[in-house]
Every structure is written in C-alpha cells, then in structure tokens.
C-alpha positions as CSV (number, residue, x, y, z in Angstrom):
1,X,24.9,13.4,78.7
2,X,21.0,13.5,79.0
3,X,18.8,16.2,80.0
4,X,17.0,16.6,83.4
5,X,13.6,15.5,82.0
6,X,15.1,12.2,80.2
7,X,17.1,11.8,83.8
8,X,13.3,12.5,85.6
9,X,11.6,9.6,83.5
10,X,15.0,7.2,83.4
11,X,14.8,7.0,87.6
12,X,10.8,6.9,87.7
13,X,10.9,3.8,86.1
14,X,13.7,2.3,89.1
15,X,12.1,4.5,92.0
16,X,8.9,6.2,93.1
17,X,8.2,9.0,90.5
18,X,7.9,11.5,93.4
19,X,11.3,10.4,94.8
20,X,13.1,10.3,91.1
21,X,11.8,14.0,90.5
22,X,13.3,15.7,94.0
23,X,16.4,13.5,93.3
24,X,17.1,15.2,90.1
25,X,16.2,18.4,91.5
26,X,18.5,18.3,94.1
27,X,21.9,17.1,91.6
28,X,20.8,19.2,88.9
29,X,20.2,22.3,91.5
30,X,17.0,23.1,89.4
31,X,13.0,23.9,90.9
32,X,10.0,21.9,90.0
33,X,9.2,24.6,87.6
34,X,12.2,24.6,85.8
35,X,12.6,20.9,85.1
36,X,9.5,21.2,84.0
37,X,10.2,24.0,81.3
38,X,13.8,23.1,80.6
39,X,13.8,19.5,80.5
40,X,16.0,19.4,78.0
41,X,18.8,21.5,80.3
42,X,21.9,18.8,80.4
43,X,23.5,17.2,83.0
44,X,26.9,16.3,83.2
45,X,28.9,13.4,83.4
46,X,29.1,13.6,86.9
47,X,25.8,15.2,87.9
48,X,24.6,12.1,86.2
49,X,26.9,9.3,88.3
50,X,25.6,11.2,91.8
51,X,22.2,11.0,90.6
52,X,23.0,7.0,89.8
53,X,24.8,6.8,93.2
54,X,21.5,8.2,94.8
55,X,18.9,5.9,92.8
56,X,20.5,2.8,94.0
57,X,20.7,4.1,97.5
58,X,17.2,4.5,97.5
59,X,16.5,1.3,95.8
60,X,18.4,-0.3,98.8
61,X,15.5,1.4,101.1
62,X,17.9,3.8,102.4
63,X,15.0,7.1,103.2
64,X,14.9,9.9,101.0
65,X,15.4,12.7,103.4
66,X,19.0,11.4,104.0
67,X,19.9,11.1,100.0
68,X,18.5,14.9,99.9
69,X,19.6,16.1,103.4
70,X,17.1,17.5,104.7
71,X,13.3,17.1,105.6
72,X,10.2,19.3,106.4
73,X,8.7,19.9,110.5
74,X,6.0,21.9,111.3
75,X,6.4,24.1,108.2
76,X,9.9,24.6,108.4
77,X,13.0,22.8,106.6
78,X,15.7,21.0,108.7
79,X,19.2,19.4,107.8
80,X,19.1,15.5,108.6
81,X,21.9,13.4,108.1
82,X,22.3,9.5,109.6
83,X,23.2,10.7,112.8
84,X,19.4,11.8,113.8
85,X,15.8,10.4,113.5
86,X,14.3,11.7,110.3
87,X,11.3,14.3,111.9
88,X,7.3,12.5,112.0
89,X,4.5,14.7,111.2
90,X,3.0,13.0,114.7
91,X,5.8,15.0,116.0
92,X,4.5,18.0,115.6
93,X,1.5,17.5,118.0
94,X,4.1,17.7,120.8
95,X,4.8,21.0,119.6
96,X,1.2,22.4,119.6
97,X,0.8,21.3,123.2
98,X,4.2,22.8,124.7
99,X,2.9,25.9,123.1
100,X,-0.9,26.2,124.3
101,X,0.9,25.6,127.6
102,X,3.5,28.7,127.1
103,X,1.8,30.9,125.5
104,X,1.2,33.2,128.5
105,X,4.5,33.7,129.8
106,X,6.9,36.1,129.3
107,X,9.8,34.3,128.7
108,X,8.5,30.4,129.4
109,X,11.9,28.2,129.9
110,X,11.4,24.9,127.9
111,X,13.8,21.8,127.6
112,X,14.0,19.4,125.0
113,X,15.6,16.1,125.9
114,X,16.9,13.9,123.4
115,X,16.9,16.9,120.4
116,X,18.5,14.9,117.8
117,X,18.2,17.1,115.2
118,X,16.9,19.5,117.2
119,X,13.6,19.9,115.6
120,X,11.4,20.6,119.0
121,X,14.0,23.1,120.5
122,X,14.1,24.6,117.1
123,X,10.6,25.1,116.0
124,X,9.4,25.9,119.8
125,X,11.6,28.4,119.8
126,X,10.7,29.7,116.4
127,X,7.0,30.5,117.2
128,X,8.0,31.6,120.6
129,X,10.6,33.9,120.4
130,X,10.9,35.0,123.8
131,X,11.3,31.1,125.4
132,X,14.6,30.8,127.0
133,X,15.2,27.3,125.2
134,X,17.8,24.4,126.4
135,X,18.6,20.9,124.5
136,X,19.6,18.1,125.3
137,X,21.5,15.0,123.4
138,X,23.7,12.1,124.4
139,X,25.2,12.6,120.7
140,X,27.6,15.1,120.1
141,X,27.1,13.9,115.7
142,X,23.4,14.6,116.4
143,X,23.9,17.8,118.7
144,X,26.3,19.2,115.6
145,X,23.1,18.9,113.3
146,X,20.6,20.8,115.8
147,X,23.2,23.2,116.5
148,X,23.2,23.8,112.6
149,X,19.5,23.8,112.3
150,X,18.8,26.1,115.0
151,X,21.5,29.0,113.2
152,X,20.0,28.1,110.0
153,X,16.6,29.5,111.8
154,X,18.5,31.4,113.9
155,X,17.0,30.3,117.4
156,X,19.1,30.7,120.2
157,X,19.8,27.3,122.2
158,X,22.0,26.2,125.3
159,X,23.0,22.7,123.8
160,X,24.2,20.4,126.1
161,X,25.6,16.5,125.9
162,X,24.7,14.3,128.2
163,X,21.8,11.5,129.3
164,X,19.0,13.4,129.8
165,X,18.9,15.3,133.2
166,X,22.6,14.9,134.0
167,X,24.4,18.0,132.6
168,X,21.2,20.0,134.0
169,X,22.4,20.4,137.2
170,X,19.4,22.0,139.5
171,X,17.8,23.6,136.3
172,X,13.9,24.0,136.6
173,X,11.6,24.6,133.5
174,X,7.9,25.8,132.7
175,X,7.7,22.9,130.3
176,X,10.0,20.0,129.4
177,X,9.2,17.9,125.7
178,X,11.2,14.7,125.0
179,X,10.7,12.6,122.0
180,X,12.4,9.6,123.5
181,X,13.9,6.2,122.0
182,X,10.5,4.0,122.9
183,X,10.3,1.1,119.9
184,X,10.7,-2.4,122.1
185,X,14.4,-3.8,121.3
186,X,13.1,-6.9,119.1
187,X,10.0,-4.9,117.5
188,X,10.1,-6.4,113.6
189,X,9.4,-2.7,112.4
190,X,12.8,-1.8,113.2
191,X,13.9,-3.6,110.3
192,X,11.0,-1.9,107.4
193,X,10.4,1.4,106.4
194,X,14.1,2.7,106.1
195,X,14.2,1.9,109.9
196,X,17.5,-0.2,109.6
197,X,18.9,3.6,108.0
198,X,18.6,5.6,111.2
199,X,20.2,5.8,114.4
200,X,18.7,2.5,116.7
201,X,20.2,4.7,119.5
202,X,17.1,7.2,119.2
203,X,14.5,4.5,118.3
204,X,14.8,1.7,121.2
205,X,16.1,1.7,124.8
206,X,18.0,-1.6,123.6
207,X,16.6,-3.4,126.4
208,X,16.6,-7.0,125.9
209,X,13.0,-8.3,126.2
210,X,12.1,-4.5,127.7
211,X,8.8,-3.3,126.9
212,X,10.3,0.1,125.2
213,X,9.4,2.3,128.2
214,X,13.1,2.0,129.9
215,X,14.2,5.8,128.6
216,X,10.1,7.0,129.5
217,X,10.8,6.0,133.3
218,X,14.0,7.4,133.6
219,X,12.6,10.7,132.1
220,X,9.0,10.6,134.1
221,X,10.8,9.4,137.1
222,X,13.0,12.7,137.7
223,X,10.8,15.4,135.8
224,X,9.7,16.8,139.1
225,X,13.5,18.1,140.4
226,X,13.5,19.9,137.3
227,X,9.8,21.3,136.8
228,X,8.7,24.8,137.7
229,X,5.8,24.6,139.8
230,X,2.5,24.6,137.7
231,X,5.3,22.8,134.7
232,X,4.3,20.1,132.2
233,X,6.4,17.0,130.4
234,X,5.6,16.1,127.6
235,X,6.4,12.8,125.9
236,X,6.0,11.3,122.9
237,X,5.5,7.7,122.8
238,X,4.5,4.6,121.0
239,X,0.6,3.7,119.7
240,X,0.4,1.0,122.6
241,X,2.1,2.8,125.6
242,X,-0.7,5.5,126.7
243,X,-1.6,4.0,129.1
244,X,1.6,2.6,130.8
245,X,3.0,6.0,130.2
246,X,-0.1,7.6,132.3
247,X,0.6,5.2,135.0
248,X,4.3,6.4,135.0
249,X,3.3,9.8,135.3
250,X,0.7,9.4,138.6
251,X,2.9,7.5,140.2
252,X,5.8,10.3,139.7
253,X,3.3,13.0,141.7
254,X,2.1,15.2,138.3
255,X,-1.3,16.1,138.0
256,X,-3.6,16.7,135.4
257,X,-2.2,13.4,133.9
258,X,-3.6,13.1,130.2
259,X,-2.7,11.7,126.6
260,X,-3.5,13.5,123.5
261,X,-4.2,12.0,119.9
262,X,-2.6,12.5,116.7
263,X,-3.9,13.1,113.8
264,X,-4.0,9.3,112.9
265,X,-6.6,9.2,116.2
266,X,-3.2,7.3,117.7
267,X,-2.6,8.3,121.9
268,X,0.4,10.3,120.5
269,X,1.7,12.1,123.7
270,X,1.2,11.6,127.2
271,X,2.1,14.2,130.1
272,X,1.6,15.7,133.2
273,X,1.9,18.7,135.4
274,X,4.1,19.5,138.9
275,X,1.3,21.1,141.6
C-alpha cells in the first residue's frame, strides 16, 4: 500500500498531472485539500488496482469525465456515462439564448430534442423555474441518465423516447433547443480527442457521404407545427454549417433568422422564429 500523494505523483508521470490528481480523488474519496495535507493517508489494495484500472483507461484515450462519471455544464455537475455526449462549454451558449428569449413569460414551455444527458432540459430549467420543460431522446440508456440528472437537481421534466418530433403529438412550444448529431459521417475528428469513446449516434447522422446536416433538416423542417407563435429553435451546429443551417431555416418560414458566436468567435448556434 502507498499513500494518496505517492499514488498522485506515481500516475502524473503515466497521465496528465491534472487528470492523475482527480483520479486519485475520486478512488480515494478525498478533496483537493486533503490530499494535499494527508498525503500520506493510504490506500488499499484495491483502491489501488481501480486507480491502475483507471490510469490505463485513460492512457488508451478513453475521456476523463467517463473514468470519474460525471462532468461540469453551465456551473452545475452532471452524471455522464458512455451512453451520452460528454457536455461542451460551446453548449452552454445555447442555453443563454433560450433564456434571453424566456425570460418574460410566465411559464415559457421549452423542448429539448435529443437531451442525451439531459444537460439543456436540465440547466434551462434550473435558472427558470417556472418553464414547463419537455425532453426528448431516441435512447432510453441516455434518457435513464437525464432522468437521473434532472432529480439530482431536482427539475421537473416530461421525458419522452422517440425521434425527435414523433412522440410530441400536436405539442407547441415558446422555444425549442436541440443539440443535434451534425459531425459528417467520414469527418477524421471522429476518431481523436476521445471521440471514438462516445456515442457516434449523437455525433453524426451516419449518412454516407452526407454533409452532417441530415438530423438539422429533419428538425428545421417541422419546427413550425410545433412552435408557438412568436417561438424560436435553436440549434447547435458545426463551425462550417452557419450558413447552410440559415438557409434551412428561411426556407422553413422562421423569421428573424440569425447565428450567434461562441466564445471561440465560432457561428455556434443558428435559429429562427415562427411569425
């Protein structure tokens, strides 16, 4: 047995020092503070062969929010496990424009299609208590971990499985956000970054030789049966789609057609609003 400092400096030198030190953390069930003034605290024999298991995982690439369980969104923390997306800061901008576009209603009804983990629904309703949220996921693994995450914050949500619109029936909303698989089916960054880790259903629309905006049209193209009048979507896409996705969105009737920049200067999110 070796203490939680020896077992901090033993996986620095295999992994990211910043990686090692949450990975310790999390087997030894210890805070920043206190490996730092009990580093001598032991771990046993098998506190030590998880924390192995874990070091080689990430070694392999596998991302570190899935080794720990859980990542960060918009202030908040939220379980993640293989069966969801891990959460992007970019994210996040979708969440400041669905609220400046809520924030004067009562009770503003807002959908989130493809939740995944069910960080939109979750956080939305979070800073907006009185929004009358819905979610929607063609995964029942994924809608088990936003169903989780949204008790754990205790935000009430209608979950509901099905491809995007179809278990909606003739439901209208004052805003609708989707985050929606748009990476191009042979795009080489699906295989970097810990890409190879997550679920491809939520990353590309699988379309061979598509240009990635197969799940965007399917979403842009109904959007007004199931708008409010004076309603925005709201969609996330990729760094080379703006445009396309602007296109999509005139020729679907909304007005005020616009895209919005992260905080990388990248056309983030593109939407629209029903007259």
């Amino acid at each position: 047995m070796i203490g939680i400092g020896d077992a901090w400096r033993s996986a620095s030198q295999r992994i990211d020092r910043l990686d090692a030190r949450l990975l310790v953390e999390r087997v030894a069930g210890c805070t920043h503070a206190d490996l730092i003034a009990h580093s001598a605290r032991l771990l046993s024999a098998a506190q030590l062969a998880t924390l192995e298991v874990l070091v080689r995982r990430r070694l392999g690439g596998e991302p570190l929010a899935y080794l720990l369980g859980s990542a960060g969104f918009y202030g908040l923390e939220f379980m993640v496990t293989p069966a969801v997306m891990i959460p992007r800061p970019e994210t996040e901008l979708l969440v400041d424009l669905a609220l400046a576009r809520v924030q004067s209603l009562p009770a503003p009804r807002i959908l989130d299609l493809g939740t995944g983990s069910g960080v939109l629904a979750v956080t939305l309703g979070w800073k907006c208590p009185a929004a009358v949220l819905t979610a929607v996921d063609l995964s029942p693994a994924a809608l088990a971990v936003a169903s989780g995450n949204a008790a754990m914050h205790e935000v009430a949500i209608n979950f509901l499985a099905g491809d995007w619109y179809a278990p909606l029936g003739e439901q209208r909303f004052d805003v609708i956000v989707a985050n929606p698989p748009y990476v191009t089916h042979a795009d080489p960054h699906l295989q970097q970054n810990g890409l190879p880790f997550e679920p491809q259903l939520a990353l590309t629309d699988g379309v061979v030789g598509g240009d990635g905006l197969a799940c965007i049209r399917d979403i842009v193209g109904s959007a007004a049966a199931h708008l409010r009048a004076g309603g925005w979507l709201l969609i996330e896409h990729g760094y080379q789609q703006a445009a396309a996705v602007r296109t999509l969105l005139c020729q679907a009737g909304l007005t005020e057609v616009a895209s919005w920049r992260d905080l990388s200067a990248i056309e983030r999110v593109s939407g629209g609003r029903l007259r």
